[in-house]
C-alpha positions as CSV (number, residue, x, y, z in Angstrom):
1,X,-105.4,-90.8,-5.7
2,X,-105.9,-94.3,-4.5
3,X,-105.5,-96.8,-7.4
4,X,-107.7,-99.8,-7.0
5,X,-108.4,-103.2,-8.9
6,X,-111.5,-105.3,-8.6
7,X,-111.6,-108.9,-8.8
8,X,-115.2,-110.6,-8.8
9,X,-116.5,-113.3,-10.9
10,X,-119.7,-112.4,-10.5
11,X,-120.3,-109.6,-13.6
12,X,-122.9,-107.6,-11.6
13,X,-121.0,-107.1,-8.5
14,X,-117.5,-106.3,-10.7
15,X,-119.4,-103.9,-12.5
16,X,-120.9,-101.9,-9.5
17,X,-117.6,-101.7,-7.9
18,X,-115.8,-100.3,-10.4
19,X,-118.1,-97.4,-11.9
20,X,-118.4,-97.0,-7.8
21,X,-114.7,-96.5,-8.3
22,X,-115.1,-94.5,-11.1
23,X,-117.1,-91.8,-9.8
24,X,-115.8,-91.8,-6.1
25,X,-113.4,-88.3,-5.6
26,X,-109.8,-89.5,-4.7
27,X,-110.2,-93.2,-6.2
28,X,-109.2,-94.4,-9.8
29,X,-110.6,-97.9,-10.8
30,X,-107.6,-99.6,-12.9
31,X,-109.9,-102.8,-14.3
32,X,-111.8,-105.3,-13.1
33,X,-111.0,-109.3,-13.7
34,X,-112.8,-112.1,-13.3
35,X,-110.3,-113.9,-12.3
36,X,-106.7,-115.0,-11.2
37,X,-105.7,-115.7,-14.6
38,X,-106.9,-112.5,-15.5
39,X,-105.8,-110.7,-12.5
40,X,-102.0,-111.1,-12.7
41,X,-101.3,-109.1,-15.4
42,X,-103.6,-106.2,-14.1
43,X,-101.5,-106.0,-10.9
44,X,-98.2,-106.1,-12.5
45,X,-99.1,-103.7,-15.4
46,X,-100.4,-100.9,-12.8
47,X,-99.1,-101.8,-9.6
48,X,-102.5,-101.1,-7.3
49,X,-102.5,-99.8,-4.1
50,X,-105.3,-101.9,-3.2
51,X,-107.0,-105.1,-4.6
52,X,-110.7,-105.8,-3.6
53,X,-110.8,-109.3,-3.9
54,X,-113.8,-111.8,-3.9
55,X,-113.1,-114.5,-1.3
56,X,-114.4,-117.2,-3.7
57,X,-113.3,-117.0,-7.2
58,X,-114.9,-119.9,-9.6
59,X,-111.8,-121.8,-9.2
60,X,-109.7,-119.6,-7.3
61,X,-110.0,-119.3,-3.8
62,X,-109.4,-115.2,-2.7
63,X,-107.5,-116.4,0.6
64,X,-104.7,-117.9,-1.2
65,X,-104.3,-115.2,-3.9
66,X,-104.4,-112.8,-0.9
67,X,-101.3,-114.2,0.5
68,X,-99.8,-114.8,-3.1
69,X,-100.5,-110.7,-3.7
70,X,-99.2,-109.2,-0.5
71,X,-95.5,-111.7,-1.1
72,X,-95.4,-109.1,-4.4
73,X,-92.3,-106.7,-4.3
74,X,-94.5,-103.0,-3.8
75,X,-97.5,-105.7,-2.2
76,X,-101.4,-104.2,-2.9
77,X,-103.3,-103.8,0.4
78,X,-106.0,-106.3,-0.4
79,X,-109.9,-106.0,1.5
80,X,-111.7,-109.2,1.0
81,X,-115.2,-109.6,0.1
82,X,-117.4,-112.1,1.1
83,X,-120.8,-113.5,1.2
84,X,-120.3,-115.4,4.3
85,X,-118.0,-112.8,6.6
86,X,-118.1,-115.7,9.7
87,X,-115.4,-115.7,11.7
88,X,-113.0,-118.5,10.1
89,X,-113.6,-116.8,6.8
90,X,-112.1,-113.5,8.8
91,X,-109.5,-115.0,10.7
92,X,-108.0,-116.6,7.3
93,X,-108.4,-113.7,5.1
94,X,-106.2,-111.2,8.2
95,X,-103.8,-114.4,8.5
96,X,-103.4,-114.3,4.9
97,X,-102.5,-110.3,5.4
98,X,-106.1,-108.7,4.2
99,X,-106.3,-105.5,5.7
100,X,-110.0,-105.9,5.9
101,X,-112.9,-108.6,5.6
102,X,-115.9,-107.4,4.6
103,X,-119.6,-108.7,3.7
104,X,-120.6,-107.9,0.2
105,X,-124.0,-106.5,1.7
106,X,-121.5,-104.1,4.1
107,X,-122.6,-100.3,3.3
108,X,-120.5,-98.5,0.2
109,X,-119.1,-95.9,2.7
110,X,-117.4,-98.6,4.7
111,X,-115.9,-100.2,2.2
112,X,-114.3,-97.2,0.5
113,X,-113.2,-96.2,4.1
114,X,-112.2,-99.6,4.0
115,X,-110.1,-99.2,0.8
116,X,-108.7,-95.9,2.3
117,X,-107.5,-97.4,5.9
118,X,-105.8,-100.4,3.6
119,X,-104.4,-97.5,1.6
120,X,-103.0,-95.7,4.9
121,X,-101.7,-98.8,6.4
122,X,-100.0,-100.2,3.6
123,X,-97.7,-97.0,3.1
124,X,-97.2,-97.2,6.8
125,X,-95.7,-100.4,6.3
C-alpha cells in the first residue's frame, strides 16, 4: 500500500487527487493540505511515502519545501506538480530531490505510475 499526501492550494485540484487516491487499488490517501503550515504536521503524524506537492503554494514555494521534506529522517519521495513544467521549473524541482515533475494536465495513469516509481526508488535508496 503506497501512502500518499496531497498538497495543493487550489480546493478543486486537492480534492480530485485525493478521492483519485481514494479509490485507486494499492494507494491510501492520508489528507490533503493546503499548505506548508498545514502540511507539516500531516507528514510527521503519518510518515508518507510520497508527497504530491504543488510547485506554487500561495505563499510557499513547492521547490523549497521539496528540499525541506526529503532532509526529513524516513524522507517522502515527493512528485511535483506544476502548471508550467518548463525546463528550469524541472531542473529545480530534481535538484531539490523530486523524483518526478509533472504538468497538472499530465494523464492520471502517469502520475500514479509516477507516485509508484517515486515509491520504488525511495525504498531503493
Amino acid at each position: 500500500m503506497i501512502r500518499v499526501l496531497v498538497v495543493d492550494d487550489h480546493p478543486a485540484m486537492r480534492a480530485g487527487l485525493e478521492s483519485v487516491l481514494r479509490s485507486e487499488p494499492g494507494f491510501r490517501c492520508l489528507g490533503a493540505a493546503a499548505s506548508a503550515d498545514a502540511m507539516w504536521p500531516l507528514v510527521r503524524r503519518h510518515r508518507p511515502d510520497v508527497v504530491v506537492l504543488d510547485v506554487r503554494l500561495g505563499k510557499d514555494d513547492g521547490i523549497s519545501l521539496c528540499r525541506e521534506l526529503r532532509a526529513e529522517p524516513e524522507a517522502p519521495a515527493v512528485v511535483i506538480l506544476t502548471a508550467d513544467a518548463d525546463p528550469s521549473t524541472v531542473g529545480a524541482a530534481t535538484a531539490a530531490g523530486a523524483s518526478a515533475t509533472l504538468d497538472k494536465a499530465t494523464p492520471l495513469d502517469v502520475l500514479l505510475d509516477a507516485v509508484r516509481v517515486a515509491t520504488r526508488t525511495r525504498a531503493a535508496a
